[in-house]
Steps between C-alpha positions, in 0.01 A plus 500: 500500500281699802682789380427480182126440640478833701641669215265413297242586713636799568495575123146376468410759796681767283271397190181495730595849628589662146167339380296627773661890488439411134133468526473795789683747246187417192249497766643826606466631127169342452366746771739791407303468114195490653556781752629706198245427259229563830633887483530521125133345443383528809269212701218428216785420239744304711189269556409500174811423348541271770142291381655545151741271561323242703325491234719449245665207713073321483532541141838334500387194707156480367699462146734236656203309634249504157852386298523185762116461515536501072791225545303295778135506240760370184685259730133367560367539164814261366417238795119517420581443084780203592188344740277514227721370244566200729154477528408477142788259454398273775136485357608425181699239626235356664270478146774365358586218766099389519531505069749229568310328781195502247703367202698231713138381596390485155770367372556221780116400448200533730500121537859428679540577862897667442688711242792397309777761600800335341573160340793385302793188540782453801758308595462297842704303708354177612404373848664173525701482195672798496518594128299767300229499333226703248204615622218666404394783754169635571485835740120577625343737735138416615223749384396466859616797734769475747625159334841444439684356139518177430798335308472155314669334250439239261743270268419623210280802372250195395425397844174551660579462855785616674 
């Protein structure tokens, strides 16, 4: 197993090396074509051709970066319409829950003190005898802020008090 360890580093070493005389050989021809086209153009071009393709490499980035910018502004533009939609939505859910509030009012009457949210027959069982029996429900919430709902029941429908 260590031997197979130091061979493999010893292999990695190899890599490194042919990597490194790799880059030495292009660097080597970078400054060879430069040299060369030095002599054939002489200083003034080898500078300007030089420029020329810095500046062809700005252009390429400063493309790059306006095509993310262009993402990044529609990215923004689609969160900025869903926010507004939302918005909408959440304002015309609020006109539509105080509609309700108005008509439960209206409907419950000005006079009473609680609104009538559900009402209707159940079965119960019975406290000391323990069979079941028909009632009449009644399920109230006070108009009164912060209250909680009241449940009574009656005999019958007909009864006045619970």
């Amino acid at each position: 197993l260590l031997r197979d360890l130091l061979a493999e580093i010893e292999r990695q070493k190899q890599r490194d090396e042919l990597i490194s005389q790799e880059k030495s050989v292009r660097r080597a021809k970078r400054m060879e074509e430069v040299r060369v086209k030095e002599i054939r153009y002489g200083d003034q071009d080898a500078k300007l051709i030089e420029m020329d393709k810095k500046l062809r490499e700005t252009q390429f980035l400063l493309k790059e970066m306006e095509e993310k910018l262009q993402q990044k502004d529609e990215e923004l533009n689609h969160k900025v319409s869903k926010t507004k939609q939302k918005k909408q939505f959440l304002k015309n859910r609020e006109k539509e829950l105080e509609r309700q509030q108005q008509s439960l009012l209206t409907l419950s009457g000005d006079l009473s003190l609680e609104i009538t949210l559900h009402k209707g027959f159940l079965t119960k069982q019975g406290h000391l005898v323990k069979n079941w029996k028909r009632r009449y429900f009644v399920l109230t919430v006070p108009k009164t802020p912060h209250s909680g709902a009241i449940l009574y029941y009656y005999k019958s429908d007909k009864d006045e008090k619970p």
